[in-house]
mmCIF file of the C-alpha atoms, coordinates in Angstrom:
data_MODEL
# 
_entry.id   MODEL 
# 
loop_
_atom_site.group_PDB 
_atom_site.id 
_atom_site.type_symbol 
_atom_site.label_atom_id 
_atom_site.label_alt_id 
_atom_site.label_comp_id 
_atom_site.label_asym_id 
_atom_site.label_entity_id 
_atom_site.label_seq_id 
_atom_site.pdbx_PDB_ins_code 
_atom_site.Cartn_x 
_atom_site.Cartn_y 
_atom_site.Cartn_z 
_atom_site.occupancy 
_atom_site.B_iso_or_equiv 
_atom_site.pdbx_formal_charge 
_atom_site.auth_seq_id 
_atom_site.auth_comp_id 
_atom_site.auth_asym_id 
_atom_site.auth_atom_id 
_atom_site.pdbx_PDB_model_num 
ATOM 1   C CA . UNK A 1 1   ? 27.636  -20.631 -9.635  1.00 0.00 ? 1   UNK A CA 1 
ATOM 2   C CA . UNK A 1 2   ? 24.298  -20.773 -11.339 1.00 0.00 ? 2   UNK A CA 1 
ATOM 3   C CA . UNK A 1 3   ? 22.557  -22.234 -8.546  1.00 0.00 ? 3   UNK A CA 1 
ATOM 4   C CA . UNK A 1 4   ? 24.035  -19.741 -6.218  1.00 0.00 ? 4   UNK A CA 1 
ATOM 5   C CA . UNK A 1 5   ? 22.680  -16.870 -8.886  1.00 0.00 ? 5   UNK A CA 1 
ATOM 6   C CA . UNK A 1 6   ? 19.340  -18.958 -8.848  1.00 0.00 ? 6   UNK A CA 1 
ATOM 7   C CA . UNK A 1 7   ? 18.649  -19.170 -5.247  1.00 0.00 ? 7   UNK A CA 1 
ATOM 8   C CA . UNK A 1 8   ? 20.017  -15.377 -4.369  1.00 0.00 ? 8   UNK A CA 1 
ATOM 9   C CA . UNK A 1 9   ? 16.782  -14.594 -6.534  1.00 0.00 ? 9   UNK A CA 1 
ATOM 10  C CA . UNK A 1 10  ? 14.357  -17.445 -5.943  1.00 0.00 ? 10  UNK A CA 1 
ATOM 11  C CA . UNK A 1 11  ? 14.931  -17.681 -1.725  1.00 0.00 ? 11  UNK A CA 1 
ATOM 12  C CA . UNK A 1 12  ? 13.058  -14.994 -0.046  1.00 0.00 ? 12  UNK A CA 1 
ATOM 13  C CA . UNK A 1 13  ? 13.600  -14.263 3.981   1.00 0.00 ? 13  UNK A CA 1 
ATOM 14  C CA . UNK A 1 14  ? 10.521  -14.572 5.646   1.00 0.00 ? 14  UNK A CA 1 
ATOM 15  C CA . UNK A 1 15  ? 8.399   -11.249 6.073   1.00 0.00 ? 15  UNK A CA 1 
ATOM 16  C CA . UNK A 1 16  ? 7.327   -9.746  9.337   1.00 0.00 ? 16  UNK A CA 1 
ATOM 17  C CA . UNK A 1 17  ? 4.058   -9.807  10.459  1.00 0.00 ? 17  UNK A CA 1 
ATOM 18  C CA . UNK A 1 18  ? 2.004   -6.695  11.297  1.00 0.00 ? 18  UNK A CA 1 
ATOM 19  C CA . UNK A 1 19  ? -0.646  -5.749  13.048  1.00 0.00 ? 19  UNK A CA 1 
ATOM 20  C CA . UNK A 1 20  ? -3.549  -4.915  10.958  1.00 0.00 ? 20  UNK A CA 1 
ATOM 21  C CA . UNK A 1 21  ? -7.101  -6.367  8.942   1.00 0.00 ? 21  UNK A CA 1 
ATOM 22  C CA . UNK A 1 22  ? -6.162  -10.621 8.024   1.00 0.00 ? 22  UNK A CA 1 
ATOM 23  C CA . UNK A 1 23  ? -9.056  -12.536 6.376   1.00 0.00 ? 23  UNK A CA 1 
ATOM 24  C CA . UNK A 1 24  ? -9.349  -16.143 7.843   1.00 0.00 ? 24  UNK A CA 1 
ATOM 25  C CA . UNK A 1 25  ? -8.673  -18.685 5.099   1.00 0.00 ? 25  UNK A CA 1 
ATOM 26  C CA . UNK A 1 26  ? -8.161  -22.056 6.694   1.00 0.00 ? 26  UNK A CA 1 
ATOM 27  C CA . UNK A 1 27  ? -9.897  -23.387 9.619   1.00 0.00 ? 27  UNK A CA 1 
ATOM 28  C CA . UNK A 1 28  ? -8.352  -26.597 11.413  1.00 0.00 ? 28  UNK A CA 1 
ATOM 29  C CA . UNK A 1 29  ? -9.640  -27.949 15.012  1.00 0.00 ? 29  UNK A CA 1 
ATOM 30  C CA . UNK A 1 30  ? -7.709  -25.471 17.334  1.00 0.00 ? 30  UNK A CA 1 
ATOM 31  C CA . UNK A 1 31  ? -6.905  -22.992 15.663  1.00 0.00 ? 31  UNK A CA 1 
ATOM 32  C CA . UNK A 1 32  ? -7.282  -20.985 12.426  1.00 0.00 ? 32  UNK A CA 1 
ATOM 33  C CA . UNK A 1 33  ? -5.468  -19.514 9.512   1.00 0.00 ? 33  UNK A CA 1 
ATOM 34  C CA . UNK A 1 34  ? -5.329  -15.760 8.563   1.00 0.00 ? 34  UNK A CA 1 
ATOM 35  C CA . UNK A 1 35  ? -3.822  -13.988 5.862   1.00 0.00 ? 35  UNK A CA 1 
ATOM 36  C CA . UNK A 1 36  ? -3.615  -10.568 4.136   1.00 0.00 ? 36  UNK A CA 1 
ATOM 37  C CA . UNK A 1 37  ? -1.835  -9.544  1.168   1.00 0.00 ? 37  UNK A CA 1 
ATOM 38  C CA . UNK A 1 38  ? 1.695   -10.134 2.491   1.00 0.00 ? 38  UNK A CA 1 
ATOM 39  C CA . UNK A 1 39  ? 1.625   -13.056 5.005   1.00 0.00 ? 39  UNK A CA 1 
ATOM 40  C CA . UNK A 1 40  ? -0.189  -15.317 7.040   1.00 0.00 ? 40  UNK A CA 1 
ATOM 41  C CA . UNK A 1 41  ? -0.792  -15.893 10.773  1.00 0.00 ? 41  UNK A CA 1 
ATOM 42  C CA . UNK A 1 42  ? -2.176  -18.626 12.922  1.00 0.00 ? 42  UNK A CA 1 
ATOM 43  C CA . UNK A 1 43  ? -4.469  -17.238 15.375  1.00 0.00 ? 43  UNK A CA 1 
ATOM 44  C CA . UNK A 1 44  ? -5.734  -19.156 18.545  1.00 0.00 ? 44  UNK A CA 1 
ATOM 45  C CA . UNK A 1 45  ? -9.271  -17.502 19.593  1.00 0.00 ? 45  UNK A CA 1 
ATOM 46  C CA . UNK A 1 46  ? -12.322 -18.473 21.021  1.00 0.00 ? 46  UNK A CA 1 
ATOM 47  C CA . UNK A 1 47  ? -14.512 -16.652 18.133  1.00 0.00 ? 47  UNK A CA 1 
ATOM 48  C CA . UNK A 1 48  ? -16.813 -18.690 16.267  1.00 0.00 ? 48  UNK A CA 1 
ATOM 49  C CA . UNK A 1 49  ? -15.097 -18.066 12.695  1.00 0.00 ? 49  UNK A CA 1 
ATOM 50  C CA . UNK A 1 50  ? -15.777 -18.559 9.415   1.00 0.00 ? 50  UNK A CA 1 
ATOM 51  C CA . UNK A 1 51  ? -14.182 -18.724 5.874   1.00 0.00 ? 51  UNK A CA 1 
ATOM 52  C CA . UNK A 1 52  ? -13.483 -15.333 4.481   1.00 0.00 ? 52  UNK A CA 1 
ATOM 53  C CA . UNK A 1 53  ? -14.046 -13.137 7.611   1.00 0.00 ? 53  UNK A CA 1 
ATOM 54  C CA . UNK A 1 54  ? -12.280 -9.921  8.343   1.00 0.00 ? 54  UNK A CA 1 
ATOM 55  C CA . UNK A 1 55  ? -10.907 -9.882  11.719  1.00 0.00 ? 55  UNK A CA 1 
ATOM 56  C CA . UNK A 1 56  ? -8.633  -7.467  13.086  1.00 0.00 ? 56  UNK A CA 1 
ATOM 57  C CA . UNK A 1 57  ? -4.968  -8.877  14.609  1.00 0.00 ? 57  UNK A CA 1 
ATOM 58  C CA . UNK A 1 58  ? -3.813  -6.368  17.676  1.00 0.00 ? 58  UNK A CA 1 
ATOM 59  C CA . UNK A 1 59  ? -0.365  -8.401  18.237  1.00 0.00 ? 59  UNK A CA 1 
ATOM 60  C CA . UNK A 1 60  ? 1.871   -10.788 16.940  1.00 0.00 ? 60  UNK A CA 1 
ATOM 61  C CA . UNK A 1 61  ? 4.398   -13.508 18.318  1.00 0.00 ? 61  UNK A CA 1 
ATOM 62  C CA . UNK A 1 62  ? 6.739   -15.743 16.456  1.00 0.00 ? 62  UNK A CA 1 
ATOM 63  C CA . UNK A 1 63  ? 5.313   -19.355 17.107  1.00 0.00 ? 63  UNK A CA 1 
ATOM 64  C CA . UNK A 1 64  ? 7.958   -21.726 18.771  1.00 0.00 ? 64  UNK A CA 1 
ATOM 65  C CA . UNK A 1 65  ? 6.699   -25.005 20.059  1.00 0.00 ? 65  UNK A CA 1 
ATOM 66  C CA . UNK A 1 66  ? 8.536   -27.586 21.938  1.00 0.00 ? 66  UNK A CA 1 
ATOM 67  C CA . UNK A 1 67  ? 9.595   -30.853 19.495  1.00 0.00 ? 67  UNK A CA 1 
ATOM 68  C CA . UNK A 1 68  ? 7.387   -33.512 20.787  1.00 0.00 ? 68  UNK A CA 1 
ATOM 69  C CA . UNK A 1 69  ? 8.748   -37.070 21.310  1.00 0.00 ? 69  UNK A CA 1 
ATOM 70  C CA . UNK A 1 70  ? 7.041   -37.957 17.720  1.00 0.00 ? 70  UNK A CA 1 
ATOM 71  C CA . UNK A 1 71  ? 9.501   -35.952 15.835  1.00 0.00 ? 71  UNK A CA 1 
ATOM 72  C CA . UNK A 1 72  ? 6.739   -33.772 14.628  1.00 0.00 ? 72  UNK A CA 1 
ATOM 73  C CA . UNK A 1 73  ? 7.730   -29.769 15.072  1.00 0.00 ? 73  UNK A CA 1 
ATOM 74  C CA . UNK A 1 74  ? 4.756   -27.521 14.666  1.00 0.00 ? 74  UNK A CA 1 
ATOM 75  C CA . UNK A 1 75  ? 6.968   -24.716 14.518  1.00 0.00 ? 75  UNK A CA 1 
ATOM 76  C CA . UNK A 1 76  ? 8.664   -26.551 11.038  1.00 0.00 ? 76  UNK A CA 1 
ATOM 77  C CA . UNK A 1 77  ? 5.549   -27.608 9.829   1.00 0.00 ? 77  UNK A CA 1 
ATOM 78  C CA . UNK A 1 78  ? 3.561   -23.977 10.114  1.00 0.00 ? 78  UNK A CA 1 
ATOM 79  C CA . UNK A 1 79  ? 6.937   -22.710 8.594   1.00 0.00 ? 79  UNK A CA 1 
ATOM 80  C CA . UNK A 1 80  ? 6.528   -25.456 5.534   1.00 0.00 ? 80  UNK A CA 1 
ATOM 81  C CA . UNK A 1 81  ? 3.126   -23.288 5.271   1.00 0.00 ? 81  UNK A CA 1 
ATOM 82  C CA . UNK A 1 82  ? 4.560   -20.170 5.672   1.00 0.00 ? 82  UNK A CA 1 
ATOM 83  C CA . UNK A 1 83  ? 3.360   -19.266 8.544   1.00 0.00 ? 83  UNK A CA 1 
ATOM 84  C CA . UNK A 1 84  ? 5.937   -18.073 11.225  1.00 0.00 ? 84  UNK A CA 1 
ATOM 85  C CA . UNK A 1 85  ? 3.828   -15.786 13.718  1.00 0.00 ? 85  UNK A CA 1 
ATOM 86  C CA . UNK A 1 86  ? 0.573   -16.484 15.928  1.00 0.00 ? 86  UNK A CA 1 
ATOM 87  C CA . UNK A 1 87  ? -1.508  -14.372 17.813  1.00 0.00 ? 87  UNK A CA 1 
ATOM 88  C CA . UNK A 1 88  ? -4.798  -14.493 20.512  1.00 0.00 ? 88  UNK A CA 1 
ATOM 89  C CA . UNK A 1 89  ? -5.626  -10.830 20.129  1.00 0.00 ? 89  UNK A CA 1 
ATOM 90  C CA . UNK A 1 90  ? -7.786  -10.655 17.607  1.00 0.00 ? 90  UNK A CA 1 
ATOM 91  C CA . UNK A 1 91  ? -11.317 -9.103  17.215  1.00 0.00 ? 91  UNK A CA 1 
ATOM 92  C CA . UNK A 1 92  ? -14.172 -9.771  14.447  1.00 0.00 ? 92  UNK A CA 1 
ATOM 93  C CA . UNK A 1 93  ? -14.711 -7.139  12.294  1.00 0.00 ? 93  UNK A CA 1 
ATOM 94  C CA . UNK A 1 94  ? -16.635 -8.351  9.030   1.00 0.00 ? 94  UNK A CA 1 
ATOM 95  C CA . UNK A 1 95  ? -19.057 -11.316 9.233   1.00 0.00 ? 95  UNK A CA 1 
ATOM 96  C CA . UNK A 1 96  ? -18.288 -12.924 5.712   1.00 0.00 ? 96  UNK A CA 1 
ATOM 97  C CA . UNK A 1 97  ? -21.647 -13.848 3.507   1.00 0.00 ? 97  UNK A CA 1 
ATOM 98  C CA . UNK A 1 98  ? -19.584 -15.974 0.664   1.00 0.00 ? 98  UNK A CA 1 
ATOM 99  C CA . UNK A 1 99  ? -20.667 -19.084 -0.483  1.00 0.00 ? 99  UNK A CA 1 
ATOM 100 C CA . UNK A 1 100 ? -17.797 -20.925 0.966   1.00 0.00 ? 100 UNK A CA 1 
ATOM 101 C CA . UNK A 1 101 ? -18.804 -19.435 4.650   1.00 0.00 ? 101 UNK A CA 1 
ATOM 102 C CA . UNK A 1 102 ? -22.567 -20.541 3.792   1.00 0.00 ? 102 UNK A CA 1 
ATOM 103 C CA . UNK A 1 103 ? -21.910 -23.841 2.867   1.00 0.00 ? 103 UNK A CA 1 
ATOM 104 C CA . UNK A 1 104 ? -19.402 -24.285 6.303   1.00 0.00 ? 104 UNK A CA 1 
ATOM 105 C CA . UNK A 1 105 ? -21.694 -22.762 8.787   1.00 0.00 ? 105 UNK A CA 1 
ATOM 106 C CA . UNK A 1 106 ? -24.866 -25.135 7.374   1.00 0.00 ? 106 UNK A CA 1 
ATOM 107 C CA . UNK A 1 107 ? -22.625 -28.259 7.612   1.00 0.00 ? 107 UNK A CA 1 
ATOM 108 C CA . UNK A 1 108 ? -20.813 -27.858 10.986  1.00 0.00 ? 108 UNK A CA 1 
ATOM 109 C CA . UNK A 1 109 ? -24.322 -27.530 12.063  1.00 0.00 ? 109 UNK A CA 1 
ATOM 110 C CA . UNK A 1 110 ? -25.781 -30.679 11.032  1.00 0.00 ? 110 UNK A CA 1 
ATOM 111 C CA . UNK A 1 111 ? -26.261 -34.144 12.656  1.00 0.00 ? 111 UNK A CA 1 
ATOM 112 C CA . UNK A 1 112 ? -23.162 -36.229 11.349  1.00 0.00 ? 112 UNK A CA 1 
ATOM 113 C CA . UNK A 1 113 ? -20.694 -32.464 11.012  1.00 0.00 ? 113 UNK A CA 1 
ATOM 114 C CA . UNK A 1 114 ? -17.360 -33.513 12.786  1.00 0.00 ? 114 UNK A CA 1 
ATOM 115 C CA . UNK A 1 115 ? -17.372 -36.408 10.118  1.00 0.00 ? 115 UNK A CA 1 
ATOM 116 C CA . UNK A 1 116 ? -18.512 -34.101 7.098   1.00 0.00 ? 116 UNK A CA 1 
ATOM 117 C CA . UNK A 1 117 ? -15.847 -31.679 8.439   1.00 0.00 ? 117 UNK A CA 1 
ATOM 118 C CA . UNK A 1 118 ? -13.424 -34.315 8.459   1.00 0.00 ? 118 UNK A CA 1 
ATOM 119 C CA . UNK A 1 119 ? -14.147 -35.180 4.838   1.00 0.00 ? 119 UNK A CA 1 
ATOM 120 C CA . UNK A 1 120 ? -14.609 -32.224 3.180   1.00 0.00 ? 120 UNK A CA 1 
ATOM 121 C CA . UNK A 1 121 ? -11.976 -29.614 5.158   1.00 0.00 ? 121 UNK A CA 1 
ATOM 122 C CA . UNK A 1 122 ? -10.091 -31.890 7.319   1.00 0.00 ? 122 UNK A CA 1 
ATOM 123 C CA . UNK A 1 123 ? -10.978 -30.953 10.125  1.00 0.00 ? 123 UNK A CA 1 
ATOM 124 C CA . UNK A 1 124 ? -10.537 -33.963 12.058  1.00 0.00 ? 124 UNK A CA 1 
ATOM 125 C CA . UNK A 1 125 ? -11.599 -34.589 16.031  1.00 0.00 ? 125 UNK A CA 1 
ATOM 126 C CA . UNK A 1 126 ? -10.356 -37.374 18.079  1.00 0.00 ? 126 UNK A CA 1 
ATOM 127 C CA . UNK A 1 127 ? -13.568 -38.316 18.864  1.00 0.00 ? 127 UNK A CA 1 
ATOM 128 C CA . UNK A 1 128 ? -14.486 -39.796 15.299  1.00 0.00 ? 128 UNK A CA 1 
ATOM 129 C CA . UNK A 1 129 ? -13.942 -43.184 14.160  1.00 0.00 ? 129 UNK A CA 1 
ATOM 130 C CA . UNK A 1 130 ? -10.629 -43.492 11.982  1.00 0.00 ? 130 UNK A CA 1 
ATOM 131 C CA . UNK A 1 131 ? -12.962 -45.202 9.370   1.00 0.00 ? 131 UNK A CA 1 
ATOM 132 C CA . UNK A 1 132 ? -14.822 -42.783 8.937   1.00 0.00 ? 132 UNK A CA 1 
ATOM 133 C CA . UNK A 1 133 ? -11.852 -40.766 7.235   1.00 0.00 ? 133 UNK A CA 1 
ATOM 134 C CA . UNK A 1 134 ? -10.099 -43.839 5.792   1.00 0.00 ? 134 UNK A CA 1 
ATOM 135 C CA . UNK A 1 135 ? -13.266 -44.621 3.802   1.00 0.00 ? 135 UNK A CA 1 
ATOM 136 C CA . UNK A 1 136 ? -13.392 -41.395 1.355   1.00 0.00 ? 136 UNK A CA 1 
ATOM 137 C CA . UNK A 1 137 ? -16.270 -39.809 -0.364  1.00 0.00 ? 137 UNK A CA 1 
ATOM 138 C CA . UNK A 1 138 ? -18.235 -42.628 -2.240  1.00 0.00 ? 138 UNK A CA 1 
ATOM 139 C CA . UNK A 1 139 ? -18.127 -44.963 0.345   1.00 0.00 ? 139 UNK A CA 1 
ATOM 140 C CA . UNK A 1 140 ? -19.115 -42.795 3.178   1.00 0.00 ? 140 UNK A CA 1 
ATOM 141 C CA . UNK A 1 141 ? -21.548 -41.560 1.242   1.00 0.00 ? 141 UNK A CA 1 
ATOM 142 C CA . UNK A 1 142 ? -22.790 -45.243 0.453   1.00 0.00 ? 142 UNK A CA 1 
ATOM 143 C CA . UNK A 1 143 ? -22.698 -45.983 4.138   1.00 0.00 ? 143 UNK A CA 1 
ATOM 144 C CA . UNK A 1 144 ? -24.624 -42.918 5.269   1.00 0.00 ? 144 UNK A CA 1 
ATOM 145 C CA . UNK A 1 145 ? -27.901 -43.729 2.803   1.00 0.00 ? 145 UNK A CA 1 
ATOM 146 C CA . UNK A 1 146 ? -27.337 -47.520 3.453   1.00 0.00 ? 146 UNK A CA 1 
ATOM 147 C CA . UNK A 1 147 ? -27.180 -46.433 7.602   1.00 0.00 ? 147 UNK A CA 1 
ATOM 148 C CA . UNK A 1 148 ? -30.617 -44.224 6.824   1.00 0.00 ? 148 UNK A CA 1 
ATOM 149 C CA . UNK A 1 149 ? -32.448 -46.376 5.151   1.00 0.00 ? 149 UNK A CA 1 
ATOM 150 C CA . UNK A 1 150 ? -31.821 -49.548 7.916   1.00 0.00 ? 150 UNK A CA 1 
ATOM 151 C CA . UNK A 1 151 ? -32.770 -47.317 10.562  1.00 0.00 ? 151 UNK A CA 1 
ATOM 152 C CA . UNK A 1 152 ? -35.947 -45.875 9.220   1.00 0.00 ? 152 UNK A CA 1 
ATOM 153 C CA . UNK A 1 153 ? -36.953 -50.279 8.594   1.00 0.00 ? 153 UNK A CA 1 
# 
């Protein structure tokens, strides 16, 4: 009976999405993640965004995916995130100047980027050795000044 009482309280439905100003707060290799004060929304675009920019979402669409033959459901795991609606319509509004948009744009545009993207916001391409990732921080790091220092001999 308590538990009933508990999860009356603690389980909320899932809120519709509306239309309106989202700030993008995760970026992953397709696709990116927007939210405003009440939920969050995976938009699809072709933009170049960045942390922390305003955009503004003209339409929404619940996501549903096929199940793939892997047994991994994107629609479950976006819904694990709380994320239940995508959208393509969307349109820049605010270019964000935060430090966190800063240091993004100045990595993704150096030499070695789809690995530091990989490392530091898992961002990960197929085209990147699975080493790379596996290795973590030191020893990446240690490789990269090692891998410098040979080629400049």
């Amino acid at each position: 009976m308590i538990l009933s009482l508990f999860s009356i309280v603690l389980v909320k439905p899932c809120k519709e999405a509306e239309k309106g100003i989202y700030t993008i707060s995760e970026i992953k290799q397709s696709y990116y993640v927007a939210k405003n004060q009440r939920t969050r929304v995976l938009v699809q675009s072709d933009l170049d965004l960045n942390f922390k920019d305003q955009i503004q979402v003209n339409s929404l669409e619940p996501i549903h995916t096929d199940d793939n033959f892997t047994l991994f459901s994107f629609t479950k795991y976006n819904a694990s995130k709380n994320v239940f609606y995508k959208t393509r319509d969307v349109r820049l509004i605010k270019k964000s100047t935060s430090l966190k948009s800063k240091l993004y744009a100045y990595i993704s545009s150096q030499k070695n980027s789809k690995v530091l993207l990989s490392l530091y916001y898992g961002i990960h391409e197929d085209t990147i050795d699975e080493i790379y990732t596996m290795l973590g921080y030191g020893y990446i790091s240690a490789y990269f000044i090692v891998f410098n220092l040979l080629r400049h001999i």
